[in-house]
C-alpha positions as CSV (number, residue, x, y, z in Angstrom):
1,X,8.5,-19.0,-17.0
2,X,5.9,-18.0,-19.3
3,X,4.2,-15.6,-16.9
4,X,6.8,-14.1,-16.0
5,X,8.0,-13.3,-19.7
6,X,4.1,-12.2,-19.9
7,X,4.7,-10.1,-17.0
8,X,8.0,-8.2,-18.1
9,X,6.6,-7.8,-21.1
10,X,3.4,-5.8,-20.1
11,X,5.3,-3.5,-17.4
12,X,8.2,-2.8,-19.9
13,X,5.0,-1.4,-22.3
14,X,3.5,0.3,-19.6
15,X,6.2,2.3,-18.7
16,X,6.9,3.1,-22.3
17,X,3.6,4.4,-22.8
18,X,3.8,5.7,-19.3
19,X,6.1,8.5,-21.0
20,X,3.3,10.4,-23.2
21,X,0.4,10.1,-20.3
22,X,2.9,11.5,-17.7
23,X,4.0,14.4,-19.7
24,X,-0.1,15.0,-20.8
25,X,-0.4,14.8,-16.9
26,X,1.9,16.7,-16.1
27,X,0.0,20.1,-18.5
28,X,-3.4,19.0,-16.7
29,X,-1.9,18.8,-13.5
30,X,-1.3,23.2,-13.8
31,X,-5.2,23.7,-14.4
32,X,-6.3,20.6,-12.5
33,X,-4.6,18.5,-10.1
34,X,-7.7,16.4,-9.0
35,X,-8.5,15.9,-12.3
36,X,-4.5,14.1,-12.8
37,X,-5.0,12.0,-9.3
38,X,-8.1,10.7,-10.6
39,X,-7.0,9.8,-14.0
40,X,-3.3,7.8,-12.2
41,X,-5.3,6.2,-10.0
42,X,-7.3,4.8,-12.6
43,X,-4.4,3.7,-14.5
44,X,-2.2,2.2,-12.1
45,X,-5.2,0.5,-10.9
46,X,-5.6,-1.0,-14.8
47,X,-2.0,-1.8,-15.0
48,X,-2.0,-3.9,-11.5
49,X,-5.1,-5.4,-12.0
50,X,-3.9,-6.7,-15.6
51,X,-0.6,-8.3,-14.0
52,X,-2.8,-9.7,-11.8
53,X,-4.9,-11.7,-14.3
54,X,-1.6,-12.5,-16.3
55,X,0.3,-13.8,-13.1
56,X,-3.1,-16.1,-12.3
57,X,-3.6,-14.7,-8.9
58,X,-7.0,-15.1,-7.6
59,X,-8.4,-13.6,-4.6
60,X,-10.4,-14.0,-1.6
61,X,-11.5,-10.8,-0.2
62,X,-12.7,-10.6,3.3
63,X,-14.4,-7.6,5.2
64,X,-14.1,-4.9,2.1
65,X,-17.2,-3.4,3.1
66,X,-15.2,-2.4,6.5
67,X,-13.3,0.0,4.7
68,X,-14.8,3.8,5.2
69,X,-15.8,5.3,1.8
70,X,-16.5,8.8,3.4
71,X,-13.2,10.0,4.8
72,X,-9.4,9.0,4.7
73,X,-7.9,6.3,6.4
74,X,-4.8,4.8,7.6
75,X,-4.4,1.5,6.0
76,X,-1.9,-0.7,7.9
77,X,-0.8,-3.8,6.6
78,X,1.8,-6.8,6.7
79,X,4.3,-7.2,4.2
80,X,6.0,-10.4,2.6
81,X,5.9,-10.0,-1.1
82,X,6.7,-6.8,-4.2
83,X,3.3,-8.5,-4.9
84,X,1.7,-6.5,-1.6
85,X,1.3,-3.3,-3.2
86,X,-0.1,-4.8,-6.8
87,X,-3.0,-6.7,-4.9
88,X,-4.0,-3.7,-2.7
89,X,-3.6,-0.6,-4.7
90,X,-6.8,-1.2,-7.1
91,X,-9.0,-2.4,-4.0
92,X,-8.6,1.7,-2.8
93,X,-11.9,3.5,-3.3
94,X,-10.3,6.8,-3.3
95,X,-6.8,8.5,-3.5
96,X,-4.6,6.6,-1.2
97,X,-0.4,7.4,-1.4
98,X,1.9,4.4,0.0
99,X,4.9,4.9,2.2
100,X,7.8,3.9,0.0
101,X,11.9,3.8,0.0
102,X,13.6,7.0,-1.4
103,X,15.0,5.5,-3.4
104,X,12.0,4.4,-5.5
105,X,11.5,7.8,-6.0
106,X,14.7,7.8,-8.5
107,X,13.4,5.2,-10.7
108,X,12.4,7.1,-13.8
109,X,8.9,6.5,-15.1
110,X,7.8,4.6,-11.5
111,X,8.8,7.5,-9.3
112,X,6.6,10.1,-11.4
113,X,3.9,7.4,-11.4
114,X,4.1,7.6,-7.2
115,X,4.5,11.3,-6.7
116,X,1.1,11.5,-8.9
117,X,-0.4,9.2,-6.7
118,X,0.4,11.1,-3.8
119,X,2.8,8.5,-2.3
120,X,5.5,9.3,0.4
121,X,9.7,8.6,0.3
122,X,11.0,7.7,3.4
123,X,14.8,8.3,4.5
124,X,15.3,5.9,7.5
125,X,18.6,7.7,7.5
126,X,17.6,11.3,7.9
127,X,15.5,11.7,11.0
128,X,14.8,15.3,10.1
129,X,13.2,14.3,6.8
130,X,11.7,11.2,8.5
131,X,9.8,14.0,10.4
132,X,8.6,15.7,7.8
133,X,7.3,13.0,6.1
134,X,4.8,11.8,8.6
135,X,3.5,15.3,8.8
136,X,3.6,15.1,5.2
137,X,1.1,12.3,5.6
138,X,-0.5,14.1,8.3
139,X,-1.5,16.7,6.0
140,X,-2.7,14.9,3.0
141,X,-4.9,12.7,5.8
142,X,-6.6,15.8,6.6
143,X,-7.2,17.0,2.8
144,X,-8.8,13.4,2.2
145,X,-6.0,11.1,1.0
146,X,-5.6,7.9,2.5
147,X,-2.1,6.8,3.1
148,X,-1.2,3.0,3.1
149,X,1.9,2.0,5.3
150,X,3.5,-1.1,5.9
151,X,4.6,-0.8,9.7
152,X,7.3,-3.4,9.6
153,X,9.3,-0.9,7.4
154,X,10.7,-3.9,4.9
155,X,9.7,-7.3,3.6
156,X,9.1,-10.2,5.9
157,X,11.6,-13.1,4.8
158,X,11.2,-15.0,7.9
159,X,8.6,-17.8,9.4
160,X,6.9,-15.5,12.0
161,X,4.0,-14.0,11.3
162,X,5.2,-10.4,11.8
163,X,7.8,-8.5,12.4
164,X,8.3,-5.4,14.7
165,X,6.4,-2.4,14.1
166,X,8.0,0.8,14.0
167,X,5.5,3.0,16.3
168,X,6.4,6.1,14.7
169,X,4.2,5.1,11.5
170,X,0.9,5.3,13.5
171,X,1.8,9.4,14.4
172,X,-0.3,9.8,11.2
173,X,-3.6,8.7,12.8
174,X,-2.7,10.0,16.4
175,X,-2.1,13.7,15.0
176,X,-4.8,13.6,11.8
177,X,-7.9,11.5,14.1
178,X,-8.1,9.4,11.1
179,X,-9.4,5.6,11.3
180,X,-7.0,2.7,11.1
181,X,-8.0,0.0,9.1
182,X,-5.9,-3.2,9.4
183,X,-5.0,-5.0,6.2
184,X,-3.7,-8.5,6.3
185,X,-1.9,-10.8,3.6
186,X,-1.9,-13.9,3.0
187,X,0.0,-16.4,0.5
188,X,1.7,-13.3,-1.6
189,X,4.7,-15.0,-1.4
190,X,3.7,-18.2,-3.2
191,X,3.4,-15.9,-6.2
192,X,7.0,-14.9,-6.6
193,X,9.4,-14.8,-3.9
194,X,8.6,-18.7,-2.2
195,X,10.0,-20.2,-6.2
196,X,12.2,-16.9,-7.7
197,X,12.5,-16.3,-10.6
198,X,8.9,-17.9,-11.3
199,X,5.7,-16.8,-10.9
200,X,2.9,-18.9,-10.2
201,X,-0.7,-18.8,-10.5
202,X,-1.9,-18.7,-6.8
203,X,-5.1,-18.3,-4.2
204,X,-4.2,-15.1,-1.9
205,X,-6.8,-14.0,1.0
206,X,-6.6,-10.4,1.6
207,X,-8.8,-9.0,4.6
208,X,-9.8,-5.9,6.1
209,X,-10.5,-5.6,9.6
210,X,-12.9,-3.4,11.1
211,X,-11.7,0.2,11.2
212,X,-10.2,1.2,14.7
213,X,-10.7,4.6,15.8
214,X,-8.4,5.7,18.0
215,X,-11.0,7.8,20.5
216,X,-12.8,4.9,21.3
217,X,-9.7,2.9,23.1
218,X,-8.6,2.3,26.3
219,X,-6.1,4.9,27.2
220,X,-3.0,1.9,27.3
221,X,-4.3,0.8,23.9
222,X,-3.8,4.5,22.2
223,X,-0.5,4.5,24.0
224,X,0.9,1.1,22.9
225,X,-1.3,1.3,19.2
226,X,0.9,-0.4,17.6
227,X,1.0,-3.3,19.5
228,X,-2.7,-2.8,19.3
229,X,-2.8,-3.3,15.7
230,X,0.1,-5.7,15.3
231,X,-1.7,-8.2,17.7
232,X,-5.4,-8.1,15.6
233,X,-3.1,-8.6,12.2
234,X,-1.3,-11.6,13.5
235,X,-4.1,-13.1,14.9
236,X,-6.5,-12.5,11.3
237,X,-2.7,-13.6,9.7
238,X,-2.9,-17.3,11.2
239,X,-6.3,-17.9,10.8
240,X,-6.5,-17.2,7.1
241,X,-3.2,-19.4,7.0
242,X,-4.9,-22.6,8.1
């Protein structure tokens, strides 16, 4: 219980400091945008990477050097755990904007956080807006910003290793020619969901694959990509579960 007192504790002062920053931010941002998506990225980075330590979580980190450093990517990972996002987000060597809810967007304090951080709101109710936000993503792919999505569109509660992918995600490297670079999970649950409302200290394994570029496939494979990538993170999934 005590980490997770610890826990609430540090986000409820990061947000209230959050207020000041943002609003500084928010004056840079007129006379230097780059300048604010350097500086969030920095300090969302600190903020994860102290709940982190005060949660207990070590990692194992397998194939980082796979990532590209030299041009956007599209990260694409499996999802069982709120902890996902906190374990990945300060491994990112550049700007990268996650696929999110909408309605994330209307928390106060978190949703200005994720706009400065270039991340995208998704509507699975509007198909028009849908659309725009993939070309949305499209377009920040091409100005250098990587974009991190989460193909089985929610968390996965159940014993199989994945669910579904929705294909629609992987538009963004079909239309941009950006690399995919698989990014698989393991154990996130024990830290939180597996024992709610505790958190525990816990060994997760996070992996990146080798980027897969999407020119360099069979035509079947770029047709059916996301059963392409869906079958290389199952397979890295239950190995790293053993």
């Amino acid at each position: 219980m005590i980490r997770l007192v610890l826990t609430l504790l540090f986000i409820v002062i990061f947000l209230i400091f959050s207020i000041p920053i943002q609003l500084v931010l928010l004056i840079i941002k007129k006379f230097n945008p780059q300048l604010v998506k350097t500086a969030s990225l920095a300090i969302v980075g600190w903020a994860f990477r102290c709940i982190i330590f005060i949660c207990g979580i070590k990692q194992t980190v397998i194939g980082e050097e796979n990532v590209p450093k030299d041009k956007a990517v599209l990260y694409v990972g499996n999802h069982r755990s709120y902890f996902d996002i906190v374990l990945t987000y300060p491994r990112v060597p550049g700007p990268t904007g996650f696929i999110s809810k909408d309605v994330i967007k209307k928390v106060p304090i978190l949703g200005f956080w994720m706009v400065f951080l270039d991340c995208l709101f998704l509507d699975r109710k509007d198909l028009r807006k849908g659309l725009e936000m993939v070309l949305s993503a499209i377009d920040k792919v091409k100005n250098g910003i990587s974009i991190f999505i989460f193909p089985e569109g929610t968390r996965n509660t159940t014993d199989a290793p994945l669910l579904d992918f929705h294909k629609g995600s992987f538009k963004i490297a079909q239309k941009s020619g950006c690399p995919i670079v698989p990014v698989v999970i393991n154990h996130s649950r024990d830290i939180f969901e597996n024992h709610m409302p505790f958190l525990k200290a816990t060994s997760v394994t996070i992996e990146y694959c080798p980027p897969i570029y999407l020119n360099e496939l069979e035509k079947e494979d770029q047709k059916n990509i996301d059963v392409y990538v869906k079958n290389i993170i199952e397979k890295t999934y239950v190995k790293n579960e053993k």
